[in-house]
N, C-alpha and C positions, 0 to 999 in steps of 0.2 A: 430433391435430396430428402432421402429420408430419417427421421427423427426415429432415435433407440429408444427402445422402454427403460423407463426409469424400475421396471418394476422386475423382479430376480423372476428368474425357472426357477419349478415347484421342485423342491427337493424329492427325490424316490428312493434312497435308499442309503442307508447308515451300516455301515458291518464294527465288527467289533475288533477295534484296533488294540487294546490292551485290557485286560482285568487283574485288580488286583483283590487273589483271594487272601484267604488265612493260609499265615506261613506257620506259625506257632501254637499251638495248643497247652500243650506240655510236656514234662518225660525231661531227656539228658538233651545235648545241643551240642556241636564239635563243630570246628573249623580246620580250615587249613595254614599253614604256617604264614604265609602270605597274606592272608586274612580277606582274600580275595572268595572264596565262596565258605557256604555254613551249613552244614546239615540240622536240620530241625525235625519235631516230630508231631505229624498233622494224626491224633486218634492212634492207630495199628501202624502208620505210613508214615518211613523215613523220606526227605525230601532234598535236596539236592538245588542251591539258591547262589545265584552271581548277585554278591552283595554290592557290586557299585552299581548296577541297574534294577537289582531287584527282579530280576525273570527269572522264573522257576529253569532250570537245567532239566531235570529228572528227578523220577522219584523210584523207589527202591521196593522193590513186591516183596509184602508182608503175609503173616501169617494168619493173621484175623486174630493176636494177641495183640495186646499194646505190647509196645517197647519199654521194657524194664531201664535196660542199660545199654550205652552205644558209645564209643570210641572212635575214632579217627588215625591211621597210624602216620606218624610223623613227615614221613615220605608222601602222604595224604594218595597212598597208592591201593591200601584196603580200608575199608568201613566195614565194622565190627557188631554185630546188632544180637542183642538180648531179650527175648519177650517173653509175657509170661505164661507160656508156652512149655518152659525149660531149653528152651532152642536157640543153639547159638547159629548165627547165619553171618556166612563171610561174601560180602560184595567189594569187586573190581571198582574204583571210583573212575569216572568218565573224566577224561582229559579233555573233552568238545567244550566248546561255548555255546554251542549250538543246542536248542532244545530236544531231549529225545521225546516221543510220543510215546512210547513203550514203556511202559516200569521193568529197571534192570533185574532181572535174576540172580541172585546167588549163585557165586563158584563152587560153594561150599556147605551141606548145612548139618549138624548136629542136632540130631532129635533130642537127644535127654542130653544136655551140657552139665545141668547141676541136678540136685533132686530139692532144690529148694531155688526160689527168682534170685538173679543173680541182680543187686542193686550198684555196685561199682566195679569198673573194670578200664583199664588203661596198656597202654601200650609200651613197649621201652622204648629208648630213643632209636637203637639201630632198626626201627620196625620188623623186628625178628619177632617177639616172644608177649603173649598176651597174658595178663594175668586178671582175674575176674576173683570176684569174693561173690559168697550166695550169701543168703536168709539161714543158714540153718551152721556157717560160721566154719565152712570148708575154703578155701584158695585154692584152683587152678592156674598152673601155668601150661600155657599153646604154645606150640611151634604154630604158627601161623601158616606159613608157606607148605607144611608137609601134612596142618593137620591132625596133629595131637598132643597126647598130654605131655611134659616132659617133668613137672613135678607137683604133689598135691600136699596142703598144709591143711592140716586139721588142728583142733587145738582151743581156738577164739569161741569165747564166752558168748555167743552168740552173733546177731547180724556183723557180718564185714563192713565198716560205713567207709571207709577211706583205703587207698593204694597209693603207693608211687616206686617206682623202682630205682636203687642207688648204682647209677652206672660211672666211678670214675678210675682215673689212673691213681695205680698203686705206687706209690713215688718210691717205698720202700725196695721192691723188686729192680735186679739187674736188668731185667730184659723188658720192664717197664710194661709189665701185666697188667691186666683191667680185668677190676671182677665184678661182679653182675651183686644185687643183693633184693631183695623184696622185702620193704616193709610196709606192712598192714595195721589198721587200726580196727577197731570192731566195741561194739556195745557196754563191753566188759570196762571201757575206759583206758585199757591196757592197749601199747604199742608195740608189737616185736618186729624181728629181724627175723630174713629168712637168706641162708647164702644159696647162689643158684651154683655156684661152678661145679665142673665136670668132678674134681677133687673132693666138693663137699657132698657131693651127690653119692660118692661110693661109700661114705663113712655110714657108719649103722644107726648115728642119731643124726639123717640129714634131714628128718621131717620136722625133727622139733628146732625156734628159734633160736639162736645164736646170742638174741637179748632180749626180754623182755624191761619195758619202760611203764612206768607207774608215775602219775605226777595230774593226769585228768580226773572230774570229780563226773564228769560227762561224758557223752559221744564224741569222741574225736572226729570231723566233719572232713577236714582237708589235712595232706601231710605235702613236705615238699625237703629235697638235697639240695643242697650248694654244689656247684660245679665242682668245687676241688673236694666235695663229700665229706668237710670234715662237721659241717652242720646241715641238723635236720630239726624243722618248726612242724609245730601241730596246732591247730586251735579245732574248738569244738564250742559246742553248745554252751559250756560253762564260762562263756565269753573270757575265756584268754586263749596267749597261746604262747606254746612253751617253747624254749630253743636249748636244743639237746648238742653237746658236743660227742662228735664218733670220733676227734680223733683219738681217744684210749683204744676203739678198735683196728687203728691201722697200723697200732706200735707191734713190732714184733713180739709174736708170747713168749713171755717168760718161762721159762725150763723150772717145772716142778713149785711149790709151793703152794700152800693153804691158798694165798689169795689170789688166784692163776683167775676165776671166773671175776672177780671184782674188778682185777687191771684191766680185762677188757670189756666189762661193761661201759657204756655212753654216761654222761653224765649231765643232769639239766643246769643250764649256764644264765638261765633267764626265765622268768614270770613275766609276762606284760600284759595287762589289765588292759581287754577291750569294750568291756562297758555294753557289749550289745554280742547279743546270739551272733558265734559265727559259721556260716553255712559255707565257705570258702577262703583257702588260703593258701600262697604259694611264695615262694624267692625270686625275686628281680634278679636279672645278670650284673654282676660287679660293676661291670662297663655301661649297662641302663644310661643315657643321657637325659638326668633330670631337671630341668631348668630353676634355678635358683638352689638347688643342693649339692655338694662335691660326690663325682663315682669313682672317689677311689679304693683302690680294689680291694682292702682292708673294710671299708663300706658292705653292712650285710643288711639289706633294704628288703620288705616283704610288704605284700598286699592282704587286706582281708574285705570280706564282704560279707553280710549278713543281715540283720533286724532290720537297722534302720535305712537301709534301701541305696547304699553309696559306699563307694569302693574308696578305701584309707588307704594312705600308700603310709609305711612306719619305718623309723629307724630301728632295728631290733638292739643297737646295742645303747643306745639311749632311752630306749622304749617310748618316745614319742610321735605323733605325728605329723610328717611332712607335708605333709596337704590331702586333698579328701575331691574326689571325681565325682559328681553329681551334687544335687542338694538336699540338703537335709530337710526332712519332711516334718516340720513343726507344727504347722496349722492342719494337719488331718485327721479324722477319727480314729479310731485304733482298728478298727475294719478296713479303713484304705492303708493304714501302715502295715497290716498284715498282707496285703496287696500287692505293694510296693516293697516288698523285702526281695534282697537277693538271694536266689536259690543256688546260682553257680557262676564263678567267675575265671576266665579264658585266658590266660598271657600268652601275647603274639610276641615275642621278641623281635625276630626279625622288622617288623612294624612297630615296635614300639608305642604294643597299642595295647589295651586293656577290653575283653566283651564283659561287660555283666548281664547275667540271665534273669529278668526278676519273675515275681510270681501271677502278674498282671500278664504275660507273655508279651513282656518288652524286652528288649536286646538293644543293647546301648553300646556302642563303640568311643575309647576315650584315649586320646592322646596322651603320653605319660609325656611328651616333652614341651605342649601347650597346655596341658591339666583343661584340656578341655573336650565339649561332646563334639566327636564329628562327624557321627553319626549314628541315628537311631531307626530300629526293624521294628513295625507292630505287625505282633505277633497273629492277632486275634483281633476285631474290632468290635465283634460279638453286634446287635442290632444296632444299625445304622439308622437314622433318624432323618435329618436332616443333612446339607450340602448344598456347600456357596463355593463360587471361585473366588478367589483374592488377585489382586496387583503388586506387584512390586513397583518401585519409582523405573526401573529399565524396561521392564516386560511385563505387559497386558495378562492376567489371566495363569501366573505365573503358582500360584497355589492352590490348594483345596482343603477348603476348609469343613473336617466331621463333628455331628453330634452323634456321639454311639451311648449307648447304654452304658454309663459312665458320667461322671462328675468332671473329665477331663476331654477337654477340645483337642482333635487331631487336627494338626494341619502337613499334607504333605504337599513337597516339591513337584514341579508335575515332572523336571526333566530327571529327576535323578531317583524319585520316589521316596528320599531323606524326609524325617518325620521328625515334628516336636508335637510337645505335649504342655496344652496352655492349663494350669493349675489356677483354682480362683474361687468354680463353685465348690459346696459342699452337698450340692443332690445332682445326680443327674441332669444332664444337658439334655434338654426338650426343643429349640430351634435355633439355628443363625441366620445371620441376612448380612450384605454385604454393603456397604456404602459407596457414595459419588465414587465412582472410576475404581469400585473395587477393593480398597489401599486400608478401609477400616472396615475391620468385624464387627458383629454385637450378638450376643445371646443369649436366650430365657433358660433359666433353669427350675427343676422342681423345688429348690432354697427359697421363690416366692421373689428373685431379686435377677436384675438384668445386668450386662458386664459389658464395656464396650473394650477394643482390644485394637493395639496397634502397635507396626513393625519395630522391632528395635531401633537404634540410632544408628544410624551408616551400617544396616546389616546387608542391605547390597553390595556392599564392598568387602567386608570382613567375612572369613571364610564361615562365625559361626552367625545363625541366624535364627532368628525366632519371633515372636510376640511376647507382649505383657498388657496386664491390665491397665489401662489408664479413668477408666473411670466406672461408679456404680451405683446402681438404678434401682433403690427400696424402695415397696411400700404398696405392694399389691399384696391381699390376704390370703391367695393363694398361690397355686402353679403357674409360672407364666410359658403357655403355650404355643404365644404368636410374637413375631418380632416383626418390626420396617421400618428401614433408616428409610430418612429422605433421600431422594434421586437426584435432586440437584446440589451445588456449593451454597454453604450458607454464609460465608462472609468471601465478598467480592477479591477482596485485598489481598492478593498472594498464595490463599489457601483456595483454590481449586478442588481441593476436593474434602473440604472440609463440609463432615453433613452438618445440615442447621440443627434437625432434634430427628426426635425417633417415637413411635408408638409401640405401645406393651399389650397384648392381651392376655387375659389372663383367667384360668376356671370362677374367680370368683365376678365374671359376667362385665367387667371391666374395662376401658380402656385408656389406658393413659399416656398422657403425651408429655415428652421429657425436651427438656431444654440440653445442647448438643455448644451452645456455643466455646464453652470455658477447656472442653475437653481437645488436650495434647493429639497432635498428629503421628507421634513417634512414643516410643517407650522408654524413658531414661531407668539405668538402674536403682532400686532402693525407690524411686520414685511412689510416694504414696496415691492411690486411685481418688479421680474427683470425685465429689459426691455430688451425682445431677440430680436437679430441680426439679418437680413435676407441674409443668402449666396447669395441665386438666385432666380430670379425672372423667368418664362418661362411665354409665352405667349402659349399652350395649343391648345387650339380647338376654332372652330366658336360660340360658343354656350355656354350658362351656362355650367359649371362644377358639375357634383351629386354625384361621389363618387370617392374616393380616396383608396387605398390600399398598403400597403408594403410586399414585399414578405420576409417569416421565415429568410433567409440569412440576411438581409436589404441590397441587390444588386438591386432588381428592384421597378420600383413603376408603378403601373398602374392607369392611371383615365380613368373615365365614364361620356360622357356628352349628354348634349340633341340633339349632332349633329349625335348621331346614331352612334359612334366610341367608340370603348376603344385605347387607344394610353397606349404603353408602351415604361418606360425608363429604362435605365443605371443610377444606383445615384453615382457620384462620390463625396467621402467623406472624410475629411482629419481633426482630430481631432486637436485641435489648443494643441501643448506642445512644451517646450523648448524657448517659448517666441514669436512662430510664432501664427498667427491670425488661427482660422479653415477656412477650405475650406469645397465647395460643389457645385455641379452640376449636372444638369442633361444631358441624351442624349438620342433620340429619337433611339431605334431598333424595335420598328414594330408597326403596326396597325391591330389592328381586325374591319375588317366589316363584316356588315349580315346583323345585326338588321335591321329592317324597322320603328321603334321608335327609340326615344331616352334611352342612357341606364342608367338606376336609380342606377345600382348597380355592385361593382364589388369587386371580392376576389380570391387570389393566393391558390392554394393548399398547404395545408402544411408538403404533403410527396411526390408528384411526382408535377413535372414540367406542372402545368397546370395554367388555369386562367376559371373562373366561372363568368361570366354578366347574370344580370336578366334586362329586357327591358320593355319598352310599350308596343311592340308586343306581350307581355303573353308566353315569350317563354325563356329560361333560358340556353344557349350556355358553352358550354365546348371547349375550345381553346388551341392547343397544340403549346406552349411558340417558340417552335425550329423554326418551319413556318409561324406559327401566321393563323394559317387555322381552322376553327370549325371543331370539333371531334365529336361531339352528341349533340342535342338538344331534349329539354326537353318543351312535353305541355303538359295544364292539367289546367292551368289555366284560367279561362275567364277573366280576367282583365291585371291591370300591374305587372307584375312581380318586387317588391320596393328593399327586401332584397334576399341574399342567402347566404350561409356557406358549410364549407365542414366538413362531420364526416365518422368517422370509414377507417382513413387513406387515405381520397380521395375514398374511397370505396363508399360513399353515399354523395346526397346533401340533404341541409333544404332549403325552399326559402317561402316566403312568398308575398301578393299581396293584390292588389285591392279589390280582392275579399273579401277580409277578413278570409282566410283560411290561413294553412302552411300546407305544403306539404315534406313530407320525401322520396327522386328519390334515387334508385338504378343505379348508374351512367354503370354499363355492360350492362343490358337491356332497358336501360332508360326508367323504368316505374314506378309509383309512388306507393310507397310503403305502405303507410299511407296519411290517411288526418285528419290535428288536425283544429276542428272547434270551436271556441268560441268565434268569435268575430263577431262585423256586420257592421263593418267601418273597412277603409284601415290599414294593418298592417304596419304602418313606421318601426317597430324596431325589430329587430331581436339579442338575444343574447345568445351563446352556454357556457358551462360552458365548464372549463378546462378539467375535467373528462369524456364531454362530454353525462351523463347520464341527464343532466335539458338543455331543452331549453328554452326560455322564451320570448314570441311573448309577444307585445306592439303597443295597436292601435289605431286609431282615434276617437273610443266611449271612452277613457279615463279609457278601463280594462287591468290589466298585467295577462297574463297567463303562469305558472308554468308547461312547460309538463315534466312530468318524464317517462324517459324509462323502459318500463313494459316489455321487450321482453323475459325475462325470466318468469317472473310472467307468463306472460300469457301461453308457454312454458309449464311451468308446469301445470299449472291449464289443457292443454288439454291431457298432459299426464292423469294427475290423472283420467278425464273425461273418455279417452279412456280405462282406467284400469278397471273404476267399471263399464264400459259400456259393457267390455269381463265378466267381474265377472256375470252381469245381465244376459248376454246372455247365459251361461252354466247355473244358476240358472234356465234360461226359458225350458230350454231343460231337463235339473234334472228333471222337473214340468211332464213336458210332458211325458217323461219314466212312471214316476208315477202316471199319470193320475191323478194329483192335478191340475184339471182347473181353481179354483178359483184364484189361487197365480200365475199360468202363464196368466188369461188374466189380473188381477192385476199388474203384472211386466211389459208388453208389455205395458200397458196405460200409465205405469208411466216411461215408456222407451221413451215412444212416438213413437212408430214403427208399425204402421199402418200395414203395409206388413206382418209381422209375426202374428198379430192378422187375419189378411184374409187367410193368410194359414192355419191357426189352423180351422177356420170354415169349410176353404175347406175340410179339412183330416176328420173333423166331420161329414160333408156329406156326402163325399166320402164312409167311413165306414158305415155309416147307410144306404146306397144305396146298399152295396156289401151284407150286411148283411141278411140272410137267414131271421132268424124271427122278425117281422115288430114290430119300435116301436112305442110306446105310445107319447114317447117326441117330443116337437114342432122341437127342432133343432137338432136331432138325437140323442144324448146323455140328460138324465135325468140329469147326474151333470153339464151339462152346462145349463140347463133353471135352475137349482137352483141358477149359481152364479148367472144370466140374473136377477131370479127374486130376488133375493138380494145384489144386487151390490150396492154400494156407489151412493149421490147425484152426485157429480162433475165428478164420472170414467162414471154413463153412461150418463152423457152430453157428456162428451170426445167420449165415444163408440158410440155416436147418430151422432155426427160430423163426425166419420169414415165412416158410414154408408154413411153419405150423399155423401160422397166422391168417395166412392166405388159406391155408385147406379147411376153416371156418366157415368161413361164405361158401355158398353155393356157386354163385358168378365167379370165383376163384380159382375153386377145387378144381376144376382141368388143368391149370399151369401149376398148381401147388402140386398135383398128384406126379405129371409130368418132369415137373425138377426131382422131387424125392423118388421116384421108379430111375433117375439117371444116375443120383447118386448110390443109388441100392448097388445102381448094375457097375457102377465105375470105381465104386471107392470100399474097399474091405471095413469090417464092423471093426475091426484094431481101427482104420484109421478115424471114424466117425468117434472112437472111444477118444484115441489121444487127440482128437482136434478139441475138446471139451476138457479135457487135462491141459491143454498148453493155452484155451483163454485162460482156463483159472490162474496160471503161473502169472501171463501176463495182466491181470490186475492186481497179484500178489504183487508184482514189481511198481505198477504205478500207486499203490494205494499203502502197500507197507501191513499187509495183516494178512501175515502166514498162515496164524494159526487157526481165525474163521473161515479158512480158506479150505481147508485140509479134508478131503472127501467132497468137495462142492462139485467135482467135473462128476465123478461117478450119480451123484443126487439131479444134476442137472440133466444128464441124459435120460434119466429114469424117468421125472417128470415131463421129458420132449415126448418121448414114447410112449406116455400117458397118456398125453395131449392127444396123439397123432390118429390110436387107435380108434376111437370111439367115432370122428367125425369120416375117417376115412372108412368103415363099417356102415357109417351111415350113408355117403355119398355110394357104396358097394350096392348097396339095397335099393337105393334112389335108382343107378342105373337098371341093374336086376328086372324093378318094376318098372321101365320106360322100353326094355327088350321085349318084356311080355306083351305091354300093349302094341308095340308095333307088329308084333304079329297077328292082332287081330283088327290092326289097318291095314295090312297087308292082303287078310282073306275078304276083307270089306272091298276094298278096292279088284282083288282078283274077280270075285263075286259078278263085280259092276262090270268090269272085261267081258266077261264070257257072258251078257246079256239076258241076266237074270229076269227083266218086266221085259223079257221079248212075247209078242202074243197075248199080251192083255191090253195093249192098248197098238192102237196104228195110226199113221197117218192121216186118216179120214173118220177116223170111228168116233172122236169128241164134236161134237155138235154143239156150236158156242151159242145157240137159236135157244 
């Protein structure tokens, strides 16, 4: 019986199962009513995102302007795009789920739309009629569907900052009329009216407003109508915002009198004091279901957003507020509150959901009848650093935890791509590391101080989820660059994966080791952070410190610094019970040198006694623990070698570099297995999952790449290959017994097996040479010029490409010249033309790219017949001179016939004496 290897196949091959790049950059943002997808603006390029999975849908072909302004129409059936350009461009929105490969074109596009960037622009409700303000303080309105202008407002003291169109029913009218109205707000502080109907449009003062409103000391930012139109709110810059009654304008006019323009002007009904820059603001629906406040329909509820980074929901007619959707940002510098401010805020109705856009190119989704986040888009993650997986208590591997170029820790969901945002440092996050089974974070930042971070309470169950700080780690003098929780539990009793302590490294050459026992498993709210202990301090190395490691036992700890060293310790560890204090220390037993740079990176194997350093030199060291000597080194890389890991039992490494690649090394032969490419900046982060099947490289262009282990997949895939590829080949031969040429040279083409189609020629010659009575047919056999002369367009492009191939070689060129003199004589130059027009179609259909396509048949014959000439000219000359010499073996040989040495020599005349 025999005994299975306990030891795994070498993995071969990772593809890239998901990437998540940049969705957001900046510019305007629109949804759909549903709140089910979002367009965003990556640079020039609108984008097109399934917000509950986060996969890109499509994106929308730009002009090489950025996008000024962009809309959505209600119907979410056009998107409306403004750059600065002067160009308005109208795009079809795609109703697929499915991702397009192709950026959508434009139905529609407007070369000059304004003579100045058009900064806001919105749609009416019935998605008929667009209205845009520019820079220079003109208003168009579009007919959308037909494509022009239907009326233009001049007038506004400058830029247009705000639009909203007043669509409601006229209660007054018998026949229950609706009439359209536009009002705009603009720089001047002032608000007017513009009516659209067909009635006010014939009048001779239709261009100027209907009302002008004065009551702003600022930019008016956002305007918004109540459904029954009889109030309209404004807030701007000068942190309020005003609430205007229209109904003086839906009273019938009064007949004659001085004060005919005062009775229907609007009139302001409210001040309310918001205390902060507002950058948006809109009206709730009467009927809003807001928990803990009455919607009845006398209720006139409004939102705003701005400064301080959190969407207020207000009562306008008490002027207070009713609760507030995010947190208030109290503990940051005024550089991150300028950050974190809202630039534009989104109401879903239908969802009863609220987006805020802030200026970090965050996107927050918030419940108005949980007042809570349910979900958040980063936008942008800008340099990636570092990246750990987390645990949940249900699911292994269940998050992923960033340090990006920022003060604030990502951590995304892996199933759903849902993002929080862990608030704590105040410089930049420089590394994380994950603890026993996952479940607790920790991380250095440029602040000089460490943060350990753990799941909310019962956030596995409760829809909202996140982390907090629970405890924090002062009192390094510099930057702390390196982190590592212990790998094992450090108290027996219940807590499983609770770590005993953690080391710090840090630029000022440091390394210190923190006591872990006191620090909470979960995050309670309001909960103040522990303040951990520091056993031991060691002074380290000459040089910055870059990476830190614990080995599986948690007996040794190795660091990596820029002095070209890995130095390893002894941790000596003594859990503080029975009322004694813990202890801990370290002790220096060996040093690894090599490197010729400094080393970036370093990691313990997790089943035999080794240690793995990746360095500046591009080169990635294997070090055997007992002498501390290199064992194997590993290149392949042209840069720095940042990250490395060990997989499949110390059997293989991952490492990643400068280069922007990762690299999968077979550590017996040190040779590299795979290369997984999809980055174009340095890969700081490297993270393997538990199961070891997902890696997931994290780099300096601000994309996370998903590789999944295919090595079976792919495994099989060339099994199958190799099966129907025996099956084709006894099929070719079945053929051949049978002398069905058409289906064997048919199967050979579509085999791709050049060499068996040249044999087959050859045995056709061959046989029509040996053959007694002489035939008719060009290629020796009649059923092979019948397939020749009716063979498919694209097989004989493919047979014409062989040819050329063949008439190369010399030992060829008879069968190569043979087929091509068959097809000269059997098949017209149209059809040699469209057999190279209809491959190209038929890789347009498999491959989907029309437009690289487009003149390829005609370029592709021109190079065949490039090819063709020159060798078949030479092969013309080669015979040429092989004619001529036979003719002077012919007079040699004639010569030696007719008994040229007759008479100088005879039978008796040599005398051998």
């Amino acid at each position: 019986m025999s005994v299975p290897s306990s030891r795994p196949k070498l993995k071969t091959a990772f593809k890239n199962a998901r990437a998540i790049a940049p969705l957001y950059t900046s510019g305007p943002v629109a949804a759909t009513q549903n709140g089910g997808k979002i367009v965003t603006c990556i640079e020039e390029v609108a984008l097109l995102t399934d917000v509950s999975t986060g996969i890109e849908i499509c994106r929308f072909a730009g002009d090489t302007e950025t996008i000024s302004s962009m809309c959505l129409s209600p119907s979410a059936k056009y998107l409306l795009v403004f750059t600065s350009s002067l160009s308005l461009r109208i795009f079809e929105v795609p109703t697929t789920e499915t991702p397009i490969a192709k950026p959508v074109q434009p139905i529609r596009v407007v070369a000059r739309a304004h003579d100045a960037p058009v900064h806001v622009c919105k749609v009416d409700p019935t998605s008929t009629y667009l209205a845009s303000g520019s820079a220079d303080g003109v208003v168009k309105v579009w007919d959308i569907a037909r494509g022009y202008i239907t009326h233009v407002f001049k007038g506004h003291g400058g830029v247009v900052s705000a639009l909203t169109f007043d669509y409601h029913q006229d209660p007054s009218s018998v026949k229950q009329q609706r009439k359209m109205q536009l009002i705009t707000g603009s720089v001047d502080t002032r608000i007017r009216i513009f009516e659209l109907t067909d009635s006010a449009a014939r009048e001779s003062g239709a261009q100027k407003p209907v009302a002008v409103l004065e009551g702003h000391v600022s930019v008016p930012r956002g305007l918004d109508v109540s459904q029954d139109g009889k109030w309209l709110i404004s807030g701007g810059r000068d942190s309020v915002v005003l609430v205007w009654d229209l109904s003086p304008m839906q009273q019938p006019n009064p007949k004659g009198g001085k004060g005919k323009g005062k009775a229907l002007a609007p009139t302001l009904a409210k001040t309310v004091p918001i205390l902060e820059r507002v950058e948006a603001v809109g009206l709730l629906h009467p009927d809003e279901d807001l928990t803990g406040s009455s919607s009845a329909p006398d209720k006139l509820r409004f939102y705003t957003g701005g400064q301080n980074g959190v969407v207020k929901i207000w009562d306008a007619r008490e002027g207070n507020v009713l609760f507030t959707l995010g947190d208030d940002q109290n503990k940051i510098s005024d550089d991150q509150e300028t950050q974190r401010q809202i630039v534009d805020v989104i109401y879903l109705p239908a969802m009863s959901s609220i987006i805020s856009v802030h200026a970090d190119q965050n996107i927050m989704f918030h419940s108005l009848s949980t007042h809570s986040l349910t979900r958040q888009l980063i936008g942008f993650n800008d340099e990636i650093v570092d990246a750990k997986f987390l645990s949940g208590a249900a699911q292994r591997d269940s998050h992923l935890a960033l340090a990006t170029n920022s003060s604030l820790i990502r951590i995304y969901s892996i199933s759903d791509f849902d993002t929080r945002l862990l608030e704590g440092h105040t410089e930049i996050v420089l590394c994380v590391d994950n603890g026993a089974n996952g479940t607790v974070l920790a991380s250095g930042s440029k602040d000089k101080s460490a943060r350990i971070w753990a799941p909310l309470k019962s956030s596995d169950t409760d829809a909202a989820w996140g982390y907090g700080c629970v405890a924090v780690c002062e009192g390094h003098a510099e930057s702390v660059g390196a982190i590592a929780l212990s790998r094992q539990a450090g108290t027996p009793e219940g807590a499983s994966s609770h770590p005993g302590f953690m080391f710090t490294g840090s630029q000022d050459r440091t390394i210190k080791m923190w006591d872990l026992s006191e620090v909470p498993l979960t995050y309670e709210d309001d909960a103040e952070p522990v303040k951990c202990k520091s056993l031991s301090t060691l002074k380290a190395h000459e040089k910055d410190i870059n990476a830190l490691d614990v080995s599986p036992n948690d007996r040794l700890l190795v660091s990596g610094s820029q002095d070209r060293t890995a130095n390893v310790y002894e941790i000596d560890h003594g859990a503080g019970a029975g009322g004694r204090a813990a202890r801990g220390g370290l002790r220096l037993v060996g040093t690894c040198k090599g490197h010729k740079r400094g080393v970036w990176t370093v990691k313990f194997g997790r089943a035999e006694r080794v240690l793995a350093t990746g360095s500046g030199d591009k080169t990635v060291k294997l070090w055997n623990l007992d002498d501390f000597t290199c064992v194997k080194t590993f290149e392949g890389h042209t840069n720095s070698v940042l990250r490395v890991d060990f997989l499949n039992m110390g059997m293989q490494l991952v490492s990643s570099g400068s280069d922007g690649l990762v690299k999968l090394w077979n550590v017996k032969d040190e040779e590299c297995a795979t290369t997984m490419d999809n980055h174009t900046d340095k890969v700081w982060a490297l993270a393997v999952s538990h199961d070891e099947r997902t890696v997931v490289s994290a780099a300096a262009d601000s994309v996370i790449t998903f590789w999944q282990d295919c090595t079976e997949e792919q495994e099989e895939e060339k099994e199958t290959k190799r099966a129907d590829l025996v099956l084709k080949e006894q099929d070719f031969l079945n053929y051949l017994e049978l002398n069905d040429y058409r289906k064997a040279i048919q199967l050979a083409i579509s085999m791709g097996q050049p060499g068996r189609l040249l044999n087959l020629f050859k045995d056709i010659r061959a046989a029509a040479a040996e053959s007694s009575t002489p035939s008719s047919s060009i290629t020796g056999n009649s059923s092979v010029d019948e397939v020749i002369r009716t063979l498919g367009g694209s097989d004989l492009a493919k047979l014409l490409r062989y040819v050329r191939d063949w008439n190369t070689v010399a030992k060829t060129s008879v069968v190569a010249q043979g087929v091509l003199f068959a097809i000269m004589k059997l098949r017209s130059a149209d059809d040699v033309m469209q057999a190279f027009g209809d491959e190209v179609h038929e890789t347009v259909l498999v491959e989907g790219t029309l437009e690289a396509a487009k003149g390829a048949g005609g370029t592709a014959l021109k190079e065949m017949v490039d090819a063709l000439i020159p060798y078949t000219e030479r092969h013309l000359t080669r015979m040429e001179r092989l004619v001529q010499e036979s003719y002077m073996v012919d007079y040699v040989l004639g010569e030696m016939d007719d008994g040229m040495f007759d008479g100088e020599y005879d039978d008796g005349a040599m005398d051998v004496e």
